[in-house]
Each structure stands twice: as C-alpha cells, then as structure tokens.
N, CA, C and O atoms as a GROMACS GRO file, in nm:
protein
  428
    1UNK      N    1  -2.604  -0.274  -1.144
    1UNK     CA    2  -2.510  -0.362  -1.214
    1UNK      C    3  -2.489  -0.487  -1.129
    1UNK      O    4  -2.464  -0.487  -1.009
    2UNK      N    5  -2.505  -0.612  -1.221
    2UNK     CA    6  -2.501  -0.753  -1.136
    2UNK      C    7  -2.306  -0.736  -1.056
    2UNK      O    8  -2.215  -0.670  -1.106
    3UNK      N    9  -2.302  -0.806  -0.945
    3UNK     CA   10  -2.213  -0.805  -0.901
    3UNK      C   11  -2.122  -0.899  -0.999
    3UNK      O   12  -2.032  -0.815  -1.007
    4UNK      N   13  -2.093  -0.962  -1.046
    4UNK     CA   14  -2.022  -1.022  -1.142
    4UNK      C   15  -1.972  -0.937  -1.267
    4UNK      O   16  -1.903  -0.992  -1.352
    5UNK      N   17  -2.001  -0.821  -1.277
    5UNK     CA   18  -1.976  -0.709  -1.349
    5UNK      C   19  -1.856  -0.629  -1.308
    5UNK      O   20  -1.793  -0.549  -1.378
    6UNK      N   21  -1.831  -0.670  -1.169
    6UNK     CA   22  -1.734  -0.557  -1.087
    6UNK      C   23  -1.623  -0.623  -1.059
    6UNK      O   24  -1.633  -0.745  -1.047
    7UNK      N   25  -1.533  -0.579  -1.047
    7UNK     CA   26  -1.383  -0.651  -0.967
    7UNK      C   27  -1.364  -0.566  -0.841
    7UNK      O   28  -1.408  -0.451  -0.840
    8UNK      N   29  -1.299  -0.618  -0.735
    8UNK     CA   30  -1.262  -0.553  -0.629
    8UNK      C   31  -1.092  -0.535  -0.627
    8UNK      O   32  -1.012  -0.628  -0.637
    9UNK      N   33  -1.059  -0.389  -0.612
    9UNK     CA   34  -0.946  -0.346  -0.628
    9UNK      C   35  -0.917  -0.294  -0.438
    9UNK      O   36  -0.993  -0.267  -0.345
   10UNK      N   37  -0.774  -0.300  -0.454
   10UNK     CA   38  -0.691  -0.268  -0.315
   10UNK      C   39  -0.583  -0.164  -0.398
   10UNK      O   40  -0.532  -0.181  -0.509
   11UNK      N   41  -0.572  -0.071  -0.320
   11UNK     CA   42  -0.397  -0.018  -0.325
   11UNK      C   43  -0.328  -0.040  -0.190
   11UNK      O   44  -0.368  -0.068  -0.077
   12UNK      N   45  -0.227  -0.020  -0.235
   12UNK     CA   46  -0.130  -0.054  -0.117
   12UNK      C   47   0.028   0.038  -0.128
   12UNK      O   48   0.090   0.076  -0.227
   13UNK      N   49   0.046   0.046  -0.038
   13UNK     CA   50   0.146   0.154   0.011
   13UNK      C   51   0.122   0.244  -0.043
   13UNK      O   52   0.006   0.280  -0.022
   14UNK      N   53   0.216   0.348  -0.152
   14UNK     CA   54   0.224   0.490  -0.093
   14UNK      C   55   0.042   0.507  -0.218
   14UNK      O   56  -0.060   0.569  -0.190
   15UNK      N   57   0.064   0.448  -0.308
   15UNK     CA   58  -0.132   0.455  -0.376
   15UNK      C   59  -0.226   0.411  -0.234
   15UNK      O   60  -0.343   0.448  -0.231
   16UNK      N   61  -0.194   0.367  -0.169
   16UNK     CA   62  -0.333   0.373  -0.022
   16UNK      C   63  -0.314   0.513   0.032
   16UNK      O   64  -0.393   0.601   0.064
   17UNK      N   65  -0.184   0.503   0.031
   17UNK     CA   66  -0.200   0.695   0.114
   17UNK      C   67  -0.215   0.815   0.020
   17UNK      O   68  -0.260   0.920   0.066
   18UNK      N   69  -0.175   0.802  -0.130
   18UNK     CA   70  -0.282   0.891  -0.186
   18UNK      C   71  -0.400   0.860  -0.220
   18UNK      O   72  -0.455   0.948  -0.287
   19UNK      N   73  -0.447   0.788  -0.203
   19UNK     CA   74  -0.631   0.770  -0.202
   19UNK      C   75  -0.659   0.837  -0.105
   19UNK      O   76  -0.722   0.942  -0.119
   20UNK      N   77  -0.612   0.785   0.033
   20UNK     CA   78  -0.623   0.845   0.161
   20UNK      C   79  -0.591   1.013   0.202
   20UNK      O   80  -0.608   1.067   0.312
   21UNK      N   81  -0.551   1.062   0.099
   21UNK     CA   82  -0.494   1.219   0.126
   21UNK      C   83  -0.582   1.285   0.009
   21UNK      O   84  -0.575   1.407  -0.006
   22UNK      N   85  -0.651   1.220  -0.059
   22UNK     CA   86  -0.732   1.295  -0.223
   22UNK      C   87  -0.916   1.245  -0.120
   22UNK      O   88  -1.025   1.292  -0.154
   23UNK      N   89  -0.897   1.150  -0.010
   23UNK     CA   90  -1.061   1.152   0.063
   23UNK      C   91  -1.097   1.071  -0.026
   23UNK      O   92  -1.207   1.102  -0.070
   24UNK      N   93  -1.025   0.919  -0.105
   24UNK     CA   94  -1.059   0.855  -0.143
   24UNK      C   95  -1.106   0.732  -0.083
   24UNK      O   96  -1.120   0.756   0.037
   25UNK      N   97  -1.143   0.585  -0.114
   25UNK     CA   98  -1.106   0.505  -0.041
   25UNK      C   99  -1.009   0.405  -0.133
   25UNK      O  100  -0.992   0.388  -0.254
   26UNK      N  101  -0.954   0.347  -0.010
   26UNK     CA  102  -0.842   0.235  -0.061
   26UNK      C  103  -0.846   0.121  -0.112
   26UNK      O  104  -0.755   0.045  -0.145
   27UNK      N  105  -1.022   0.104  -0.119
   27UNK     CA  106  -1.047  -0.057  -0.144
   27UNK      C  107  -1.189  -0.013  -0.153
   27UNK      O  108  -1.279   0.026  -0.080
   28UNK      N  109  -1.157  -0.049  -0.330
   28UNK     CA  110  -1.326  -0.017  -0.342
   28UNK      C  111  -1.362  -0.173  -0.491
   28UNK      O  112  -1.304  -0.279  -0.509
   29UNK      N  113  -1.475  -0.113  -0.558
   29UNK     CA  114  -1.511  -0.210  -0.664
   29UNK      C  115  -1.530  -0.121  -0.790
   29UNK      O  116  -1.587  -0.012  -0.780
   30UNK      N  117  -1.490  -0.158  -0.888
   30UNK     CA  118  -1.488  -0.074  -1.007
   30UNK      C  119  -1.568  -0.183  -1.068
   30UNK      O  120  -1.576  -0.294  -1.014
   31UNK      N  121  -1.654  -0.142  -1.228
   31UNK     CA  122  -1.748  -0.180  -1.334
   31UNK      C  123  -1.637  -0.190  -1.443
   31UNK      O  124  -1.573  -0.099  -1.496
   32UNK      N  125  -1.630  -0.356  -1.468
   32UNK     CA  126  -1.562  -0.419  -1.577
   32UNK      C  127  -1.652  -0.438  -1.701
   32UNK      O  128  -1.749  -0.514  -1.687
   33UNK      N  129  -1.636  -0.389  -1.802
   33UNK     CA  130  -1.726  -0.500  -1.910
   33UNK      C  131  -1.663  -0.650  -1.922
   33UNK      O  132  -1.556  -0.694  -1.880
   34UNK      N  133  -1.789  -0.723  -2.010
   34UNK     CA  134  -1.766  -0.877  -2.017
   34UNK      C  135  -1.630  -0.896  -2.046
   34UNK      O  136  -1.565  -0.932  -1.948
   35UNK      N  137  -1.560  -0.880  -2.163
   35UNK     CA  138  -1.463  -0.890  -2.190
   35UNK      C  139  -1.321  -0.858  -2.096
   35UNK      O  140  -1.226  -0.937  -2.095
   36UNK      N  141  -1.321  -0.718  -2.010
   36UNK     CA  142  -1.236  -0.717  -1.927
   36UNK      C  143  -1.162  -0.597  -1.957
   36UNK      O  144  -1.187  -0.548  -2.067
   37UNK      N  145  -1.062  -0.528  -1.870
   37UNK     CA  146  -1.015  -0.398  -1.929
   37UNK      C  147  -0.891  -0.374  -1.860
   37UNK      O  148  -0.867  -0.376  -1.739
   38UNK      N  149  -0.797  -0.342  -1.984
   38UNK     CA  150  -0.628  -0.366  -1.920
   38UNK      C  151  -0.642  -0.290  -1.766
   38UNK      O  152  -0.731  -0.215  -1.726
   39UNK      N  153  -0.495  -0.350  -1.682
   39UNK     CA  154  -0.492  -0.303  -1.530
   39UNK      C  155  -0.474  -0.151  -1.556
   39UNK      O  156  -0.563  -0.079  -1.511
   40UNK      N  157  -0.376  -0.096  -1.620
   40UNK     CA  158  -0.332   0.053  -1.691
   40UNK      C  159  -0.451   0.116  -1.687
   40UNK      O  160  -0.473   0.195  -1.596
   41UNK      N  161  -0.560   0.087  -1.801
   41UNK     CA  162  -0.678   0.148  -1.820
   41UNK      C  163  -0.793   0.155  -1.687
   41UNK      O  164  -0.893   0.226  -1.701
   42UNK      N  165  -0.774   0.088  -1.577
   42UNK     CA  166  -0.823   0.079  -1.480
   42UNK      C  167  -0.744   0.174  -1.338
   42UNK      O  168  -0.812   0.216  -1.245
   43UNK      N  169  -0.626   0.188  -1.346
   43UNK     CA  170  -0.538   0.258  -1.298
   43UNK      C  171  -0.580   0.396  -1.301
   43UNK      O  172  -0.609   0.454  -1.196
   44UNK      N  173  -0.586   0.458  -1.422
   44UNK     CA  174  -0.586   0.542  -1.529
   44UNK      C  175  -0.713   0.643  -1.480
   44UNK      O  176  -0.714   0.759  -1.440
   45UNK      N  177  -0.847   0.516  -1.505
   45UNK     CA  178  -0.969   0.526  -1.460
   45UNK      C  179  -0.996   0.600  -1.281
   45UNK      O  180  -1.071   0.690  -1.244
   46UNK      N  181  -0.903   0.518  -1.207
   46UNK     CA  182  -0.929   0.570  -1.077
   46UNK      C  183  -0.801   0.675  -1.025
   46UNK      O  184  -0.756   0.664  -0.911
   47UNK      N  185  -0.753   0.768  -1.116
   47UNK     CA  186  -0.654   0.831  -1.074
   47UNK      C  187  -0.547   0.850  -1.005
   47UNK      O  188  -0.517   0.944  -0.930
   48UNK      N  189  -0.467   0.719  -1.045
   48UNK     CA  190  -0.371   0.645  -0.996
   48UNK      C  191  -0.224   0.700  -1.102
   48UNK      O  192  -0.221   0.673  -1.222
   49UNK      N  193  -0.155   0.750  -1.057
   49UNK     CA  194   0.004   0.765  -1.158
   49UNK      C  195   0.069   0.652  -1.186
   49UNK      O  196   0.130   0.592  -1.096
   50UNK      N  197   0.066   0.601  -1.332
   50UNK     CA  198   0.080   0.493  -1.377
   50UNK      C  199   0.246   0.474  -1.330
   50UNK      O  200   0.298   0.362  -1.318
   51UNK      N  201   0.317   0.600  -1.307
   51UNK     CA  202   0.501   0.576  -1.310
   51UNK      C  203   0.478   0.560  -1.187
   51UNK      O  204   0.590   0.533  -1.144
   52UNK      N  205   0.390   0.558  -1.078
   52UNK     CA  206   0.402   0.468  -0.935
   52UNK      C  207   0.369   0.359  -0.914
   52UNK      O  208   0.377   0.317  -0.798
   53UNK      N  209   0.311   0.262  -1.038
   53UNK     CA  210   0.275   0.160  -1.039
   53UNK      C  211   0.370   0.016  -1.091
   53UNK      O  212   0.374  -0.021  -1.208
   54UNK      N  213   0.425  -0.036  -1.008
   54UNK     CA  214   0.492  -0.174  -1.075
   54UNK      C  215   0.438  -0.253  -1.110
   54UNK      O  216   0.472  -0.322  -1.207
   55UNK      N  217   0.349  -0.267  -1.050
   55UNK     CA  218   0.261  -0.457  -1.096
   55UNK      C  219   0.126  -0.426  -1.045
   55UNK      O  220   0.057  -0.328  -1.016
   56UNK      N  221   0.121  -0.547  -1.047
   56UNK     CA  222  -0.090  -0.611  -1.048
   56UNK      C  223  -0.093  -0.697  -0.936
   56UNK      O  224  -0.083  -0.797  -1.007
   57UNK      N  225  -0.096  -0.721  -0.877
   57UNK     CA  226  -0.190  -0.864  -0.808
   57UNK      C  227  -0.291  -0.886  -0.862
   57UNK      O  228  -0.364  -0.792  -0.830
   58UNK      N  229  -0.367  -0.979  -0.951
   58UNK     CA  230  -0.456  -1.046  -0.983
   58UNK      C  231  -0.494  -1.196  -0.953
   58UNK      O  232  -0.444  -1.296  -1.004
   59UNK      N  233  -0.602  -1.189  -0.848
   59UNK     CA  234  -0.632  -1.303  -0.812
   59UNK      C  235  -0.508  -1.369  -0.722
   59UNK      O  236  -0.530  -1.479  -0.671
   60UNK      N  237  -0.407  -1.319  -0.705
   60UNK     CA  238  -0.294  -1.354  -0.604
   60UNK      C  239  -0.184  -1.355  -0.690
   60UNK      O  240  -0.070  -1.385  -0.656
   61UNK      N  241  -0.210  -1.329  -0.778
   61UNK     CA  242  -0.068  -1.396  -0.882
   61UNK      C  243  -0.030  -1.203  -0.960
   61UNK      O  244  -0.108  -1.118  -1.003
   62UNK      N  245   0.089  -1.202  -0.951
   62UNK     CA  246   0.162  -1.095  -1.022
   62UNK      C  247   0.132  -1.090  -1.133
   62UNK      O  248   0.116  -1.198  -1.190
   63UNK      N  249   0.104  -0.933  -1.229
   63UNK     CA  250   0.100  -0.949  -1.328
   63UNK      C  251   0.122  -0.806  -1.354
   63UNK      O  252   0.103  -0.709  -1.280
   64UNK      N  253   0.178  -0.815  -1.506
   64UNK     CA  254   0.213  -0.671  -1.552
   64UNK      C  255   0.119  -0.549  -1.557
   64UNK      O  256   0.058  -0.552  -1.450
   65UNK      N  257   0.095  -0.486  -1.600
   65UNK     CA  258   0.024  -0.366  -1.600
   65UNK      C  259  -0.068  -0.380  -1.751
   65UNK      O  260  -0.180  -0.328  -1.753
   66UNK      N  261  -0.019  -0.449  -1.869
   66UNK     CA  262  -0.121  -0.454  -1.943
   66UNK      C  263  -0.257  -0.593  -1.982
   66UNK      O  264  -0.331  -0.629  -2.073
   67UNK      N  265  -0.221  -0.627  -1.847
   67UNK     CA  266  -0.308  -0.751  -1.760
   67UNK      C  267  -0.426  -0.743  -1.843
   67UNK      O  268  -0.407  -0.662  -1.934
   68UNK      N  269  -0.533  -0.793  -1.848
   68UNK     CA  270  -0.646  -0.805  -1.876
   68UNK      C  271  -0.761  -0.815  -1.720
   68UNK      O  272  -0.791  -0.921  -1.666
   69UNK      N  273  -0.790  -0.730  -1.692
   69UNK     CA  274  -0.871  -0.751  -1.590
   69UNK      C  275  -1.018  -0.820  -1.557
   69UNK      O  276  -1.082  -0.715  -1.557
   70UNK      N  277  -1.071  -0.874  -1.542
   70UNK     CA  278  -1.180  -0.898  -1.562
   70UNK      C  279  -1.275  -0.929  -1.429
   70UNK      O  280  -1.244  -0.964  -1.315
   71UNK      N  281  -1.437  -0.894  -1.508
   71UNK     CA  282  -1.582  -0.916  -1.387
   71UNK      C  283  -1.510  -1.028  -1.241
   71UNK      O  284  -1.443  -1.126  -1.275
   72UNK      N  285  -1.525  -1.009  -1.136
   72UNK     CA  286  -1.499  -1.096  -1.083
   72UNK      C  287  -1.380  -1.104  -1.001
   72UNK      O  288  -1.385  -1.168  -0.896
   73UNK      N  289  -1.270  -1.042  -1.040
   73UNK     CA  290  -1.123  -1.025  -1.005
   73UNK      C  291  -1.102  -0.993  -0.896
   73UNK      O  292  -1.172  -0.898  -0.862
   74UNK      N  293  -1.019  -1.037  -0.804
   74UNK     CA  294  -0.967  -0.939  -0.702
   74UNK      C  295  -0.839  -0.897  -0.715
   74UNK      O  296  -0.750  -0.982  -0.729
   75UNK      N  297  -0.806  -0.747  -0.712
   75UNK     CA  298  -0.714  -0.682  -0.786
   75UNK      C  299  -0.633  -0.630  -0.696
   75UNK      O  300  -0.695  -0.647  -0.591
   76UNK      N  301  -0.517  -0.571  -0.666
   76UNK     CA  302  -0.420  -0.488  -0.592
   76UNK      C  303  -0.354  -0.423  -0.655
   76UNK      O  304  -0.339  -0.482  -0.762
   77UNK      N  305  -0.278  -0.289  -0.656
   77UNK     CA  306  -0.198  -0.201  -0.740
   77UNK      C  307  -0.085  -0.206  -0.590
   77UNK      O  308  -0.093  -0.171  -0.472
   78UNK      N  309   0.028  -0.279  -0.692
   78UNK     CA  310   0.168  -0.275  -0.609
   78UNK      C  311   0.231  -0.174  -0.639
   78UNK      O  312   0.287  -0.176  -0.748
   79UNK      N  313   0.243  -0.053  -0.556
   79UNK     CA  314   0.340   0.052  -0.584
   79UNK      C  315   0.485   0.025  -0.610
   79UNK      O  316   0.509  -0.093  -0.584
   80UNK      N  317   0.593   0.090  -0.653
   80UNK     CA  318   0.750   0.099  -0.686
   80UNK      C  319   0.798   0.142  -0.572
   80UNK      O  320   0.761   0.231  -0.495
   81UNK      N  321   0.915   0.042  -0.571
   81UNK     CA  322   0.989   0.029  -0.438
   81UNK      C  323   0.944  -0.066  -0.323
   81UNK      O  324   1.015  -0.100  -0.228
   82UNK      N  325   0.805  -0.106  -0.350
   82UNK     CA  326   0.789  -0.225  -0.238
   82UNK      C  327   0.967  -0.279  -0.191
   82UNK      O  328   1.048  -0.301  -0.281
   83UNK      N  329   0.992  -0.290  -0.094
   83UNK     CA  330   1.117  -0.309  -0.007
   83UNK      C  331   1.077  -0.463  -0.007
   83UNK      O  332   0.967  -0.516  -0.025
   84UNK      N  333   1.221  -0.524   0.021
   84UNK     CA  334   1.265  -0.672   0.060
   84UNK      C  335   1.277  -0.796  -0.092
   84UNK      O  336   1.256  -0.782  -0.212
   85UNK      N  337   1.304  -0.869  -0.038
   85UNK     CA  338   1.291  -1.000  -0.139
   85UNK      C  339   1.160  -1.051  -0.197
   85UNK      O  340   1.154  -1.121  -0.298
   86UNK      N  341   1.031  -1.000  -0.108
   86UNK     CA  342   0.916  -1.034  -0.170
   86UNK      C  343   0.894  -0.969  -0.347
   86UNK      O  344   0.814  -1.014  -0.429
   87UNK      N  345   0.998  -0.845  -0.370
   87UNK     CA  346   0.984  -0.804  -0.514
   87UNK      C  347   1.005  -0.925  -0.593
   87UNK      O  348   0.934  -0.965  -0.685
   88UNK      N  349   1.131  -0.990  -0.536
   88UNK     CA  350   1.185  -1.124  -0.682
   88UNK      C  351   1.114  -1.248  -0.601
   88UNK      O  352   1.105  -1.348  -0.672
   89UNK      N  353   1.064  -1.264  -0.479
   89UNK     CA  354   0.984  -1.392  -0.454
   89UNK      C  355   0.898  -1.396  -0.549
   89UNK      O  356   0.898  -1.476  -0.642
   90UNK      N  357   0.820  -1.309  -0.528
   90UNK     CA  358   0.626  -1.279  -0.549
   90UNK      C  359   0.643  -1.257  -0.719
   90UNK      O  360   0.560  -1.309  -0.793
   91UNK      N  361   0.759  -1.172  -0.777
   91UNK     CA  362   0.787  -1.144  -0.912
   91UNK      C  363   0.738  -1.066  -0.979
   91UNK      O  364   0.709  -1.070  -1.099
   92UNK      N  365   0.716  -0.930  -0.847
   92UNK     CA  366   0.684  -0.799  -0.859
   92UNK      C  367   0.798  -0.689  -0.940
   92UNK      O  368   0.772  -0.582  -0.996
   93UNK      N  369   0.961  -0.770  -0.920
   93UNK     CA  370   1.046  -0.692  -0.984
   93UNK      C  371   1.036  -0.709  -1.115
   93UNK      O  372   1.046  -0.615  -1.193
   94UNK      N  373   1.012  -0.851  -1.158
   94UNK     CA  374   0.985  -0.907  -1.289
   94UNK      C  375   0.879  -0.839  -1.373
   94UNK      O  376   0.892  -0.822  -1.494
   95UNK      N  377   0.784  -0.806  -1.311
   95UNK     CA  378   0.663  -0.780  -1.392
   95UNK      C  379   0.706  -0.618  -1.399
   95UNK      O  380   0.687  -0.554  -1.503
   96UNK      N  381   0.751  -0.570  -1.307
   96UNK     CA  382   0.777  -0.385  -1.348
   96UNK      C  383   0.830  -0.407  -1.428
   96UNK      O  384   0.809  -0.315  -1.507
   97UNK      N  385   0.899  -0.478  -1.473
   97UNK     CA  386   1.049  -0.472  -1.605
   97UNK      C  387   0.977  -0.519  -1.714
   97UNK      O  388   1.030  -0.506  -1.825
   98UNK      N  389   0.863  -0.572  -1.705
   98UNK     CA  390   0.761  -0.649  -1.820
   98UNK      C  391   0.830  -0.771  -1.846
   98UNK      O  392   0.820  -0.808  -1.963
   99UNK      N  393   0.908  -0.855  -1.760
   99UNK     CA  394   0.964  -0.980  -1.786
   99UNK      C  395   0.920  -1.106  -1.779
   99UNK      O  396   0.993  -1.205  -1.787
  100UNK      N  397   0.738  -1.112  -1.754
  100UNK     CA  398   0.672  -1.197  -1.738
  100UNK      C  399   0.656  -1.234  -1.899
  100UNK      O  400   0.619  -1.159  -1.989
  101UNK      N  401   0.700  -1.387  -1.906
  101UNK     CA  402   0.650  -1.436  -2.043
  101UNK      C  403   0.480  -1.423  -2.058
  101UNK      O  404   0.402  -1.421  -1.963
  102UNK      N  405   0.444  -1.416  -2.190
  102UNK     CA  406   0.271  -1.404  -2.188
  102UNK      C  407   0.230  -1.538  -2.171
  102UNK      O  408   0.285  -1.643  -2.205
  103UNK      N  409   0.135  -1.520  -2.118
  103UNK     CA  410   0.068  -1.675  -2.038
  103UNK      C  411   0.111  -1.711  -1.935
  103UNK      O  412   0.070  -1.817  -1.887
  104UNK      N  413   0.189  -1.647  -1.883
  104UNK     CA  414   0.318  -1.777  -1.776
  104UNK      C  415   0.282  -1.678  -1.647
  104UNK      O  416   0.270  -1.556  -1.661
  105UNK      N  417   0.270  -1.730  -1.548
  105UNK     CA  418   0.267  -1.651  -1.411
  105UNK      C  419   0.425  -1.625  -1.346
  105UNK      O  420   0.515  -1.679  -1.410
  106UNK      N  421   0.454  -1.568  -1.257
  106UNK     CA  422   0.539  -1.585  -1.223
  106UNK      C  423   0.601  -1.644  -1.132
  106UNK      O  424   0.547  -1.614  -1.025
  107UNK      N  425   0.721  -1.738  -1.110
  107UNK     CA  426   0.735  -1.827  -0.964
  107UNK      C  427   0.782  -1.785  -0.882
  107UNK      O  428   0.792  -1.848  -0.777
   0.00000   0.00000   0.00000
C-alpha cells in the first residue's frame, strides 16, 4: 500500500499504557481509504475504548471524535482527564462535549 494511503496515529496517556500492557505499540500507521474514515471508526479499529477517548489531534488541531480522518494525517487519541488548562487552551474540553462548530477549529 502507497504510503499516502496511511495516516500515522499516537496515543497518549493512559491509551499509550494500554497499548503498552495489551504488547501493543503506541505509535503506529493504520490504512485509510481515499475518502477517509471517522476518528471513532479508527479508534474502534485499533481497540481503543471509545468512553476513554475525548478528542483527536489531527494534524495539530483538536477535533471531535466523528472527525473525518484521512491518507496522510497525523493523528493522536487524547485520553479523558488530560489535567491542566491545556483542555480549554488546545479545546480538548470543547471537543469531548462535541462543542466544536462544524468547519471551525478550535482557538
């Protein structure tokens, strides 16, 4: 599969340490079709518990869970409870709550 087919995904916090306790790895590349495939359905795909999941990082920017992912992406799964102000900086609290307008990133 051409590399433009794949996105590169990260977990982070307590999803890095269950990858890490199931002998997974924490940062790997998953097979997108052209079109692209919600973050959920990709979650889903790599046996991730969707009720530990708040948000997306896509491409650097926050995004909800029914994101559109696509070939190319670099992805992160932000676990619930990330600690500090980076939740409402970054607009990781926003997007768990699904309060991101559609189209609009968050500031």
């Amino acid at each position: 599969m051409s590399e433009a087919a794949r996105a590169s995904v990260r977990l982070l916090g307590c999803l890095h340490t269950l990858a890490r306790e199931r002998g997974q790895p924490s940062e790997l590349e998953v097979s997108l079709p052209p079109e692209g495939k919600r973050a959920d359905d990709v979650a889903r795909q790599l046996g991730l518990p969707l009720e530990k999941i708040e948000a997306v990082f896509c491409n650097r920017v926050v995004r909800e869970l029914d994101h559109v992912l696509r070939p190319g992406d670099r992805v992160a799964f932000v676990p619930r409870g990330t600690p500090g102000p980076h939740r409402f900086t970054l607009g990781i609290y926003a997007a768990g709550r699904g309060e991101i307008p559609e189209g609009e990133a968050p500031r």
